[in-house]
N, C-alpha and C positions, 0 to 999 in steps of 0.2 A: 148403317155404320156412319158417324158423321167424321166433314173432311178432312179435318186435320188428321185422325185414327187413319183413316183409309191410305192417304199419303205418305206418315209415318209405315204402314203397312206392306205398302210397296214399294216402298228405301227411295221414294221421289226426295224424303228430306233423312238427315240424321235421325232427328229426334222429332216429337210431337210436338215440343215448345216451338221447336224452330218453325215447324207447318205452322203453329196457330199463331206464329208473329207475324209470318208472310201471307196468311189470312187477313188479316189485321190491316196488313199496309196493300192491303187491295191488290196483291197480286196474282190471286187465285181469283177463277170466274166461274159461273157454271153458265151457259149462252152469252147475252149480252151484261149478265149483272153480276157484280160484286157478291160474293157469300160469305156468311157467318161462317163459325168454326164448328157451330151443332148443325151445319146442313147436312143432311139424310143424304148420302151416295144412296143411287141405285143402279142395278142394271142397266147397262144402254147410255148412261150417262154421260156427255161431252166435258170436259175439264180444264178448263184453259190454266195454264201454268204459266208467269215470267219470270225465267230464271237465267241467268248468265245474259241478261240481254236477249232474250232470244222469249219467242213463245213458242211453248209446248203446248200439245192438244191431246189430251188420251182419251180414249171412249173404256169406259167399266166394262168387262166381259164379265167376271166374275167377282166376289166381294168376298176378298178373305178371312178368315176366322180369327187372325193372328198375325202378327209380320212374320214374312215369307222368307226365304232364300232367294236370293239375285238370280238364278239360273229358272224360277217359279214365277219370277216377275209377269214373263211374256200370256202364262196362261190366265193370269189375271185384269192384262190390259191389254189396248190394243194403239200403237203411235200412230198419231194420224197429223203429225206436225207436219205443215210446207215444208218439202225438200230445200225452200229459197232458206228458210229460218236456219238450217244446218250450213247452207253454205256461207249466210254471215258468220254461222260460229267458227267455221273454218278459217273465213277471210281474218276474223278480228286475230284467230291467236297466230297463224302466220304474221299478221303483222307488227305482234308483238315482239318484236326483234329486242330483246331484253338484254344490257351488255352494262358491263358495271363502265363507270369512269374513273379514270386514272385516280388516285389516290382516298379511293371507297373502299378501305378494307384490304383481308387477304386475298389472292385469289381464289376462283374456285377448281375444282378439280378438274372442271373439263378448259379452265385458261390455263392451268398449270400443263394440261397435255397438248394443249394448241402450243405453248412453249416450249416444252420438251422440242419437240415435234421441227417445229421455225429452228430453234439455237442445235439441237442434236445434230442438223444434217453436217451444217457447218462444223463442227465437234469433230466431227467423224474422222475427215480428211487433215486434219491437223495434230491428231493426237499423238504425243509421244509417251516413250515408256518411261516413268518418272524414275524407275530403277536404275535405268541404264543412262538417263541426262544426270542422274546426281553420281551414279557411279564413275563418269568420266571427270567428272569436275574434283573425285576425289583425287581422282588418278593423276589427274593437270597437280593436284596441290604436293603431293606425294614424290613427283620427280622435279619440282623445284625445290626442297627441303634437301 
């Protein structure tokens, strides 16, 4: 099966266009060299992968017939990526501390319940009953008439 198919295959990419782009830009290896997009998977095969910053490594167990279901994935490959390469991926999106700056847009729903949240408490211990501040202010205007 060659590798763009096989990768398409086992949902490493969306689509097959996308595999034989990232073939293309040299991001797929099979040992130490760059592959074409009609290279032959086989059995046993090592696969180097760069994607999200990070290298993947899978060895071929099996070569499937067709694209697979995600939960099928595991019987047809094996990960054998550095545990270091996962903990950069960890490291990077921890520290993507992502926060909008003041006057970028609405906010999102999870600053609107950080707000909630901060102004609520405050809310809480001041609140009066709107019924009863306007009903005396009626009463006030009522016995001076």
């Amino acid at each position: 099966m060659r590798i763009d198919k096989f990768l398409w295959c086992i949902r490493f990419y969306k689509t097959r266009s996308i595999a034989t782009e990232e073939i293309k830009k040299n991001r797929v290896s099979m040992g130490t060299s760059a592959v074409k997009s009609s290279k032959e998977v086989k059995e046993g095969d090592v696969i180097k992968i760069r994607k999200n910053q990070i290298d993947y490594k899978i060895k071929v167990v099996q070569i499937p017939k067709s694209r697979i279901g995600a939960k099928l994935v595991s019987l047809h490959i094996q990960d054998v990526t550095d545990k270091e390469q996962y903990e950069l991926l960890k490291l990077r999106k921890m520290s993507q501390d992502y926060y909008r700056n003041k006057g970028e847009g609405r906010p999102t729903k999870k600053d609107r319940r950080e707000m909630d949240e901060y102004v609520g408490n405050d809310i809480d211990g001041d609140f009066t009953d709107w019924d009863d501040f306007f009903g005396e202010i009626n009463n006030e205007t009522e016995k001076e008439d």
